[in-house]
N, C-alpha and C positions, 0 to 999 in steps of 0.2 A: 504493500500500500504506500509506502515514503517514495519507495522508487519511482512508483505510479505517478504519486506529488511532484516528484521531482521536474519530471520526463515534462507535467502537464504546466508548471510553469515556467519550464524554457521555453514551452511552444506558447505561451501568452506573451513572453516578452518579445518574442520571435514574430508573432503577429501584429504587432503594436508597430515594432520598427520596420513590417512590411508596409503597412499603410502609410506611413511617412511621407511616403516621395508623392503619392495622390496627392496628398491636403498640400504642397508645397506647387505641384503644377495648377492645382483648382487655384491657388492665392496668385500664382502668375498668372493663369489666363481671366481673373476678375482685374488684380489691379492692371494688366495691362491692357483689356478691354478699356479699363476708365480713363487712360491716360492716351488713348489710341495709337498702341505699338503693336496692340495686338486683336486679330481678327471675331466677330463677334459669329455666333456658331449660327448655320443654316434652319430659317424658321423663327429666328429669336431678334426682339429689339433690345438696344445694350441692356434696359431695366431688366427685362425677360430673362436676358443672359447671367447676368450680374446676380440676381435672384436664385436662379437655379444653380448658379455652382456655389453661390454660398451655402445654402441650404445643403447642398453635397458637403462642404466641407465641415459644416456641422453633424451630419452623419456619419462623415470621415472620425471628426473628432469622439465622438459620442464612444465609435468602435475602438479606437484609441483607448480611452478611459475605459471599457470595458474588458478588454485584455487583459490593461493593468489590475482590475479588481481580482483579474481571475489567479490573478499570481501573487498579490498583495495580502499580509492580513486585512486589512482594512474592508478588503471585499468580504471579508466573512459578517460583518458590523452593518452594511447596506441594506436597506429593508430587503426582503425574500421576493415580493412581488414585482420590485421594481430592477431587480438584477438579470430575475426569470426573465421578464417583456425582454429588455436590451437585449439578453441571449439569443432569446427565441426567436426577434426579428434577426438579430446578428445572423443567426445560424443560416437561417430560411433566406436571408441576402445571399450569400456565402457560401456555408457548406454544401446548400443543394447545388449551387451554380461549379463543383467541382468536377462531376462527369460534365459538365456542357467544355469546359476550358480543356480539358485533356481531350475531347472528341476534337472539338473547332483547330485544335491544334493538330489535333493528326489529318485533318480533313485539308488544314491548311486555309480555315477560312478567313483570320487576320481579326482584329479584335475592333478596327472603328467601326464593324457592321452590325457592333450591338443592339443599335436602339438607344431607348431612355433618353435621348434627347441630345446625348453627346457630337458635338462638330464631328462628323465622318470622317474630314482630315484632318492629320496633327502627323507631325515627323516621327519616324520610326519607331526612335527611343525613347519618345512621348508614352505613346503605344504600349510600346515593352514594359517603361515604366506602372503606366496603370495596372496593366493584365499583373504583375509581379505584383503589385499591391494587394489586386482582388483574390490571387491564387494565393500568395502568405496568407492574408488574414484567415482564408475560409480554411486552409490547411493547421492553422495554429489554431482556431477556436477547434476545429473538430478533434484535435488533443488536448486542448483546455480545457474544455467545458466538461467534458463528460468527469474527468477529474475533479471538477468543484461541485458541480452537482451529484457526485460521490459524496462527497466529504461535507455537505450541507445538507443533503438530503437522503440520507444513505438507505433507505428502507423501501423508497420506492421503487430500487434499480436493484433491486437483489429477491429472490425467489423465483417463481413459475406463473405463467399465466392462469393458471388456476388455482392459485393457493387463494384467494377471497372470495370464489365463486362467481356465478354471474349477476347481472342485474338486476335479477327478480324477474319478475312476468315480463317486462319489456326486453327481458336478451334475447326473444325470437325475434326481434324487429330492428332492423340498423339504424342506428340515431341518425335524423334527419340531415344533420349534418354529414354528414360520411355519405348519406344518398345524395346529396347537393355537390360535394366534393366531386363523387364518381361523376354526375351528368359532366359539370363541368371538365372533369380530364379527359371524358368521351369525346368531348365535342372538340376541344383542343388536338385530343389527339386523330381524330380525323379531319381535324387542318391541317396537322404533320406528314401524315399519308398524303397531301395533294388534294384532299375536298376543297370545295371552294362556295358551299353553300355559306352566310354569311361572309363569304370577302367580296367589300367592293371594288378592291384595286386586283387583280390578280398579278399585273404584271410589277406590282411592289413587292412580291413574294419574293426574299431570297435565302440562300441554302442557311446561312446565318439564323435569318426568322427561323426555319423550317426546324432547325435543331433545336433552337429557345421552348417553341410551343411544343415539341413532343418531351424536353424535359421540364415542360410546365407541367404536361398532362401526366407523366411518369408519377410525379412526385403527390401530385392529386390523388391518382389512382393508389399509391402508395400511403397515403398518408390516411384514406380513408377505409382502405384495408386494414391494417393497422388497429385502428380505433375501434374496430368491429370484432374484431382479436382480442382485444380486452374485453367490451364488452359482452360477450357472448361466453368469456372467458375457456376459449377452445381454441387449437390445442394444448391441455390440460399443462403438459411436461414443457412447453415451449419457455424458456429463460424471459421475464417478464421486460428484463434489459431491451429486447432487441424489437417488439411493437412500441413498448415507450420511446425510444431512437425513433424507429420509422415515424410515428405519428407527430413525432416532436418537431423533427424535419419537416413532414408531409403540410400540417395545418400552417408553420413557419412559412413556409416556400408561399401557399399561398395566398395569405395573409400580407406579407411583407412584400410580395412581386404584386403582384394587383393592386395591392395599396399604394406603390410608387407608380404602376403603369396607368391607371382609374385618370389621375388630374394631367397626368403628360398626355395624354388620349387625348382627353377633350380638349387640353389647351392646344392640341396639334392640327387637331380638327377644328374648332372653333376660330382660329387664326386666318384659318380661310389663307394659307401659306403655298404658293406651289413649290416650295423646294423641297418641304416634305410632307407626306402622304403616307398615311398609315393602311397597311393593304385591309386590314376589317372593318366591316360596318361600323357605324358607332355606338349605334340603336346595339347591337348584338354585342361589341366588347364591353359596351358600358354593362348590360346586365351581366353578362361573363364574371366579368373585372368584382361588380358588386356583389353577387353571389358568393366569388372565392373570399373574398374581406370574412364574409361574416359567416361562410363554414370554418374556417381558418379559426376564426375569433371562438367559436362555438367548442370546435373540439379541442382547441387548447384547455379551453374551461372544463370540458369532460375528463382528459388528460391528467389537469390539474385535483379535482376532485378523486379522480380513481388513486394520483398518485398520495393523495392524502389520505385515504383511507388507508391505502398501505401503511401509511409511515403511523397512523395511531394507532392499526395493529401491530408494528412491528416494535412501539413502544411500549404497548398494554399487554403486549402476551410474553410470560414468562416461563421456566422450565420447571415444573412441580419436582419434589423429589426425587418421587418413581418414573423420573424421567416423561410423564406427559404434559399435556402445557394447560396453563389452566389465565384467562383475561382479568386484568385489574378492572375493577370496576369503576 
């Protein structure tokens, strides 16, 4: 378990000093936007611009400060609810965009064709830079975190899926959220395949998008699997660690990705801008977008309840003499 600690806050400091070089390009391309040395990003007026990468760089920073908590005592001392949120969106920013970066990378698809609003051109080691930002952080939380949420919360990531049984009369039925999830990574993921019911632009489609939206829908579909795993508490034997993970990620990803993609949407489309055009409807991402917010938000809440129920029985049940275990009252 020290080792474990150990391991888990070099990769917090590790992630901290990856994000570094981001927050220091976002500070160059706002103060030189306002001083005009440097160019303001496609679709955006300087306020526009100035606005969004500040707002990035307080997200920068936020992730910053929450690496350091995760390696610091001080992080043990942070209210519980407000360390979880930061994680949770951290992670769902982050760790789920891990498989898309190691794919896009083998594919060779270059990283300005993300999306989110960023200028499509910036020199090379611009580039490089950010991607190494995004890929440290998401790589040191996903060694960090799971380390302090050990060690803060140790009862809900240890036993079996069915050591508290299932939900009562409602575990024949998947919490609504988890059926909103599934529609949603459905429908995403037959955009990935090439549908094109809901896209207005088709010819905005590109291999970039195409990998973004099937690992939007992977982690949907994943995350609300997951949740129904707990809840239904089946299979019995399965390590209770590893749907808490998936679901953790799962409602993270999209929660946190729709919640940043929802207002860049409509500000992209509403701009009435021709240099950029978002390939889906609006009418259709906007409910998309809004639906993943609040399954996201729902099953973390589920998550968060099952994992407390864990941790009060892993508080109140004790080992009687004769070796059975008997609940404090």
């Amino acid at each position: 378990m020290e080792r474990w600690d150990r391991v888990g806050r070099r990769a917090a400091y590790g992630a901290a000093l990856a994000l570094l070089p981001y927050v220091l390009i976002k500070v160059s391309w706002v103060i030189g936007s306002l001083v005009g040395v440097a160019p303001v990003g496609g679709g955006f007026s300087l306020a526009g611009w100035v606005l969004f990468n500040t707002v990035t760089i307080g997200m920068a920073g936020v992730g910053i400060a929450l690496a350091l908590a995760l390696a610091r005592p001080w992080g043990m001392r942070i209210p519980g609810w407000l360390v979880a949120f930061c994680a949770w969106t951290g992670s769902g920013f982050l760790v789920s965009m891990l498989p898309y970066s190691a794919l896009s990378a083998l594919l060779d698809s270059g990283s300005g064709d993300q999306g989110g609003g960023d200028d499509p051109v910036m020199p090379g080691w611009e580039a490089a830079l950010v991607q190494f930002g995004f890929v440290g952080m998401g790589l040191g939380l996903a060694v960090a975190l799971p380390a302090y949420l050990r060690r803060r919360w140790p009862a809900a990531f240890t036993g079996r899926v069915g050591d508290g049984g299932g939900e009562g009369a409602g575990a024949g039925t998947p919490p609504w959220s988890a059926v909103t999830a599934a529609v949603v990574g459905l429908v995403w993921l037959y955009w990935a395949a090439g549908g094109t019911l809901g896209i207005a632009h088709p010819a905005e489609r590109t291999r970039s998008g195409y990998l973004l939206t099937g690992m939007g829908a992977w982690w949907a579909l994943v995350g609300a699997a997951a949740l129904w795993t707990l809840v239904r508490a089946r299979p019995a034997r399965l390590p209770r660690r590893l749907p808490m993970a998936l679901g953790w990620l799962g409602s993270g990803s999209l929660f946190a990705w729709s919640g940043w993609k929802l207002p860049v949407t409509l500000f992209v489309s509403l701009a009435d801008s021709s240099e950029v055009t978002q390939p889906e409807n609006l009418a259709v991402a906007t409910v998309l977008h809004l639906a993943a917010v609040v399954a996201g938000a729902d099953m973390m809440r589920k998550l968060v309840a099952r994992a407390a129920g864990d941790e009060v029985r892993g508080r109140t049940t004790r080992p009687h003499r004769d070796g059975s275990r008997w609940a404090a009252p």
